[in-house]
N, C-alpha and C positions, 0 to 999 in steps of 0.2 A: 145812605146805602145806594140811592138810585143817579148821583154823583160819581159815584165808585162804579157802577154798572157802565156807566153812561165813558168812563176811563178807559176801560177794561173792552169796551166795544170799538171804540177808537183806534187802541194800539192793534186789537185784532183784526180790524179790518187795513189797515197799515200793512201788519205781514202776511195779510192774504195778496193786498198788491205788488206786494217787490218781491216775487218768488225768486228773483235774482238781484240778489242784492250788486250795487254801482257800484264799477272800478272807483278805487279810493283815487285820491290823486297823487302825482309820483311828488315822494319824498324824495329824489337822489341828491338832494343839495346836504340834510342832515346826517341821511344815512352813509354819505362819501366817505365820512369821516372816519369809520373804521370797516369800508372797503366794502359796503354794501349800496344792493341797488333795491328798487322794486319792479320787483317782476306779474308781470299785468298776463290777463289769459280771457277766453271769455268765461271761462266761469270764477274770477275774480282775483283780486292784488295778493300777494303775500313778499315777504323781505328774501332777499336772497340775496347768499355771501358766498363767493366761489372766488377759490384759491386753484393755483397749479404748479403744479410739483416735475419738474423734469428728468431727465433721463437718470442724470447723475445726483440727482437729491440725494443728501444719507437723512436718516433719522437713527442717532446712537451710528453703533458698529453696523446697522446694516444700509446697504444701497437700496433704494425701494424698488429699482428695476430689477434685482435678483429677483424677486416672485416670481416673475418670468420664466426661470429655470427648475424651481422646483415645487410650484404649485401641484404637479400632477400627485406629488405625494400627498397632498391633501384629500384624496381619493378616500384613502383606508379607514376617516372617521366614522363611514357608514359602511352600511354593507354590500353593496355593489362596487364594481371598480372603473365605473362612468370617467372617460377622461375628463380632469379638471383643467380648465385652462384661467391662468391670473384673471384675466379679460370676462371671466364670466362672474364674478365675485363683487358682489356687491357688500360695504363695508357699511353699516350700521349703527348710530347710536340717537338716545335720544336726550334730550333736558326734559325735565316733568313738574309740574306744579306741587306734587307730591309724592310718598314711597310706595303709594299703596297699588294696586292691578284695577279698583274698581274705576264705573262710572265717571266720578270724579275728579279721577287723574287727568288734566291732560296736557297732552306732549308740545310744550309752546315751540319746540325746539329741534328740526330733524335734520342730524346730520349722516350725509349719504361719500361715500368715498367711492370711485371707482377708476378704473385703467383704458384708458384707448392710445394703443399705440405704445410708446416707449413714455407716455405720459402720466399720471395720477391726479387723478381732479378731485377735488374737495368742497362739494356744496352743503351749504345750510341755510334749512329754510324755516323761516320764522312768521309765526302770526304774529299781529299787532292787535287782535281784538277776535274774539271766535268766529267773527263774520266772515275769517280769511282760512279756517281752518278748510270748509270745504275745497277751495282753489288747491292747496298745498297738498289735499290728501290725490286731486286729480292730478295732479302732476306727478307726484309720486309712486301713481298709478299706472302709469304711461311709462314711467323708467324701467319701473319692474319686471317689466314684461322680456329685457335685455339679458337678463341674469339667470342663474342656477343655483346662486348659493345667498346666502345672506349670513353674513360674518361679523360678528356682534360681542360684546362680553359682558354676559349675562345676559343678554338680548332673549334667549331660547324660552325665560323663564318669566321673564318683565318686561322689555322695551317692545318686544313684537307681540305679544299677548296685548295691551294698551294699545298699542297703532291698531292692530284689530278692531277690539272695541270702538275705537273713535269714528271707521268703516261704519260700523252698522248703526252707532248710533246718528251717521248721517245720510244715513240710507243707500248708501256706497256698497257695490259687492268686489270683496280681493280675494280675489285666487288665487291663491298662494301653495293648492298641492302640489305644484309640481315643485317648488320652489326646497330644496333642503336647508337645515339650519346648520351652522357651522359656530358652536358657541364657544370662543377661547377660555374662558374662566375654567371649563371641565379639566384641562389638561394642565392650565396654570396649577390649580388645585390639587392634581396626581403628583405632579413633582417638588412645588414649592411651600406645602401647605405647611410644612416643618421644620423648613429652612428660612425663612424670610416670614418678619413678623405679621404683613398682611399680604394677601393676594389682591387687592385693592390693583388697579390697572397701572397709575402712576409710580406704586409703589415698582411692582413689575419691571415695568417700565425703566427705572432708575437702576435695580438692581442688577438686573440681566440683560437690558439692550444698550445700555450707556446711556441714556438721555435724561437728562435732568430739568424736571420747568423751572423757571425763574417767574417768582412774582404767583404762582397758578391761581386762581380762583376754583376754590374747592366745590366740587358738584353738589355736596348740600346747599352749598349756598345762593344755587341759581334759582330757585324758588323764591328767596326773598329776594333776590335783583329784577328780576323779570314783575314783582307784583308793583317795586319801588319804579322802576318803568312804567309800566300802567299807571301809576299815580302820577308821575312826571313829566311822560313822554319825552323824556331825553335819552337818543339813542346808546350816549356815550358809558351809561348804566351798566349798560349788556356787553360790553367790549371783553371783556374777562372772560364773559359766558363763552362767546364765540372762538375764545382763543383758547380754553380749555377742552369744547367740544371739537375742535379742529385736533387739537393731539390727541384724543382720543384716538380719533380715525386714523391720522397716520400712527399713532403706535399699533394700532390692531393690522395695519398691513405691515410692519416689520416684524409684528409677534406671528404673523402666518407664515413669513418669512424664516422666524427661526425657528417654527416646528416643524414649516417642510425640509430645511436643512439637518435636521436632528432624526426626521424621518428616512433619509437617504439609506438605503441599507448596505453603508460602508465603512469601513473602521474606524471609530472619530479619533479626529488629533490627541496622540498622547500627552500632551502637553495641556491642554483642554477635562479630560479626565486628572489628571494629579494634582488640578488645582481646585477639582471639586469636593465639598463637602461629601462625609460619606454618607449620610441621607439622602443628599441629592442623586449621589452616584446609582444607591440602593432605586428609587424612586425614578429615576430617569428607565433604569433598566426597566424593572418593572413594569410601566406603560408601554415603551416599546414594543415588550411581551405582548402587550395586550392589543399593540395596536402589529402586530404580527409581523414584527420586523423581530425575527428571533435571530438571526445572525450579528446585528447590529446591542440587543438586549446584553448575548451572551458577551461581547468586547465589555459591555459596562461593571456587568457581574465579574468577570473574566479581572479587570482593574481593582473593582470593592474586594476580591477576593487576596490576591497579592498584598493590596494595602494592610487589611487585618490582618492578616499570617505574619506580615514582618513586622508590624509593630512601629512603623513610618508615617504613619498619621499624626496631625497633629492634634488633634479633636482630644476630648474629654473622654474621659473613661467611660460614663454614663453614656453618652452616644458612641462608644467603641462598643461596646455593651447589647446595646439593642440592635445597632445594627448586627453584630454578631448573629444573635436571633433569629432576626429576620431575614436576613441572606440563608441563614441554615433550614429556615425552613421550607423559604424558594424551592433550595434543593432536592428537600426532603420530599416537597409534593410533585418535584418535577423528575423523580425516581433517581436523582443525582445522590445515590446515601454515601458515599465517600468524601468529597465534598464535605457536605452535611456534618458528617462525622467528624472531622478536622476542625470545621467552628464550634462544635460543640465542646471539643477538646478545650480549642482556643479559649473560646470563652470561660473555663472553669479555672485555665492556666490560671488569669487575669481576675478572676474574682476567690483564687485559694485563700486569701488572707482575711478574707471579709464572713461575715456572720451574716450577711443577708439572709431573709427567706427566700428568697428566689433559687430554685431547684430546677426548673424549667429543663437546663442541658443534661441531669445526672438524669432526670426518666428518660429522655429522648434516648441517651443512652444505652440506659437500663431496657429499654424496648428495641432498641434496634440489634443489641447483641443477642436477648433472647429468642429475637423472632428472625432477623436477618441473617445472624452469624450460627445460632444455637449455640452459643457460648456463653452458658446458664453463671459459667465462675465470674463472666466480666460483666454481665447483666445484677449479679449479687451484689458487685464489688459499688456498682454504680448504685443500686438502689440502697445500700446501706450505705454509702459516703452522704445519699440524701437525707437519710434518716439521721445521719449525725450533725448535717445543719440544723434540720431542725428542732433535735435537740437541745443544741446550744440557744437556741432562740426560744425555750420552751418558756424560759423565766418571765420573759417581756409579753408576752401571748398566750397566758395563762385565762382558759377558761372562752377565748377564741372559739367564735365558731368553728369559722372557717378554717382557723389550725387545728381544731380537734378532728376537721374532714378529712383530711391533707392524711397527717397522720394514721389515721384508721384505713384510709387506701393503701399506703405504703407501705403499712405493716402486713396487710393482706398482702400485697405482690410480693412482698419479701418471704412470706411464709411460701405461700403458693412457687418461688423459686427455688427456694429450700426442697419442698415437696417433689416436684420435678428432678432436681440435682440426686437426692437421694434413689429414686424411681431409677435411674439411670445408670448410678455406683454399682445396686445391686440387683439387675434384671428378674435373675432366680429366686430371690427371696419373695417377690409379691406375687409372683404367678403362681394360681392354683392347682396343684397335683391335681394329673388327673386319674379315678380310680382305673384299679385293674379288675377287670371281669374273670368268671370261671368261662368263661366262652370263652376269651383272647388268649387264657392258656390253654385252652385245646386244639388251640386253630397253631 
């Protein structure tokens, strides 16, 4: 035990005297090898890999220097309308030891994108041991201070939350209020969550901006390349790593690219709408809505709607179907009931042959001519064509909770129409006579 004391007093008084731990010595001879240097500071080494991107770079269909022109639409994520400039946009991601937010995790791996000029630079900076985490988180420290935004995917929720943490557990303070977050995964998610099997960034990536990796080293698997590193010290381990976190960053500045383009609020190319999905079309609109470009919204709906009426789509029945639905209800809550009315139609054209339960358009109906039109005969006409779906489906859904629900409301709003329609026919018959007095004939 006093062996072990005698250890343990050794190493501690060790790290009481290097409270700054020595520049390592420069590796540039092994790190060349896949375009990295080390970067030395006085508060200590860490690896750094810097790329540059010029005027005319594309990544997929876009040029990375459009940013330039329509960043300012990046304004509307939040709620003030602070001019945005590309320039003030700092691009974001990290590599992690592991998935989790705690203690733990930490981010071997930062890579930073940003614009000066007609240019786009792309650095990543890497520990080679935790002794260098501190130097790389001062540096990064000192960048930060340039920016306004910090533009990431899924960054808002895990990559910056972790960088955080790694701050305080090295007694580092980042002030980062002023700083807003700008997380692209939210708006991938609004439009694509339905259409494309993942929202995954690469996936994204390939689908919607034209870029395809060749060879990628998939992000799970930099965890184990970075420990196989540690164990090997051979830089050429991590060359994957570097080449996947590099596209990251440039897809997240073509993907800010194509929301500020899509955020423009002016009519998009027709030819650009009719060869979209009608989810996407439904879901494009929709965010727009939300992100208050309702001019630019209503062309999208204005398209999804044309498309469904004529019957020109090529899509499945099933997503003819629902988007029907959901377009009608857009309408429905955005006081549009005509509109409304017409997919509701629609949709019932296109499901008359079918025994579905689904009833959905015959109440909309049934309530919108009762209450909109007062047109108690077409409000009847629609809640009993529902009652006679489910009728026929009574065989299959026998003892049905939830079809015994169904049913028991619709036979109330049926009767209770009834009761109304009658009320109506014959005014005089339910109103009560009122007595005659021996006073009112003397008067």
């Amino acid at each position: 035990m006093s062996g072990l004391r005698e250890r343990l007093g050794r190493l501690k008084g060790q790290a009481a005297a290097q409270v700054t731990p020595p520049p390592l010595p420069p590796a540039d001879g092994e790190w060349a090898q896949i375009g990295a240097h080390v970067h030395t500071s006085p508060a200590g080494s860490f690896i750094m890999r810097r790329r540059l991107y010029g005027a005319d770079s594309m990544h997929g269909k876009y040029r990375l220097q459009e940013l330039s022109d329509v960043a300012q639409q990046l304004s509307c994520f939040h709620d003030h309308d602070a001019v945005v400039r590309h320039e003030d946009l700092l691009f974001f991601d990290t590599e992690t030891t592991g998935l989790g937010v705690g203690a733990g995790n930490v981010p071997f791996m930062v890579g930073i994108g940003y614009y000066t000029g007609e240019s786009f630079t792309v650095e990543q900076l890497l520990i080679r041991n935790p002794a260098e985490e501190q130097a790389m988180l001062i540096y990064l420290q000192t960048l930060l201070e340039r920016f306004t935004h910090i533009v990431s995917y899924n960054g808002r929720t895990f990559d910056w939350p972790i960088l955080k943490n790694r701050y305080v557990l090295n007694r580092l303070q980042l002030d980062d209020a002023d700083l807003l977050q700008l997380d692209l995964l939210y708006p991938s998610r609004s439009i694509w969550r339905n259409t494309l099997p993942s929202c995954r960034l690469s996936k994204v990536e390939e689908s919607r901006l034209g870029f395809e990796r060749v060879d990628d080293v998939p992000g799970s698997m930099a965890p184990a390349l970075y420990f196989q590193y540690l164990a090997e010290k051979n830089p050429s381990i991590l060359e994957g790593v570097f080449i996947h976190n590099e596209y990251d960053i440039v897809t997240m500045a073509a993907l800010a690219t194509h929301f500020g383009k899509l955020l423009i609020d002016e009519t998009e190319d027709v030819a650009v709408i009719d060869h979209s999905e009608l989810e996407e079309l439904f879901r494009t609109g929709q965010w727009l809505d939300k992100m208050n470009r309702t001019a630019k919204a209503q062309s999208y709906f204005d398209a999804l709607f044309h498309k469904l009426m004529s019957g020109n789509s090529q899509a499945n029945s099933a997503e003819q179907e629902n988007t029907l639905l959901q377009l009608a209800a857009f309408y429905k809550k955005n006081g549009q009931y005509q509109l409304a009315v017409d997919l509701w139609k629609r949709w019932i054209e296109i499901r008359n042959a079918s025994i579905a339960l689904q009833i959905d358009a015959y109440l909309e109906l049934a309530m919108y001519y009762e209450h909109r039109e007062r047109n108690i005969h077409q409000a009847i006409f629609y809640a009993e064509e529902a009652w006679a779906k489910l009728w026929r489906r009574r065989s299959l859904h026998r003892g049905d909770k939830k079809q015994n629900e169904v049913e028991e409301a619709l036979e109330k709003r049926i009767r209770r129409l009834k009761a109304k329609l009658s009320k109506t026919a014959s005014p005089q018959s339910t109103r009560k006579a009122k007595p005659i007095y021996v006073s009112e004939g003397l008067i």
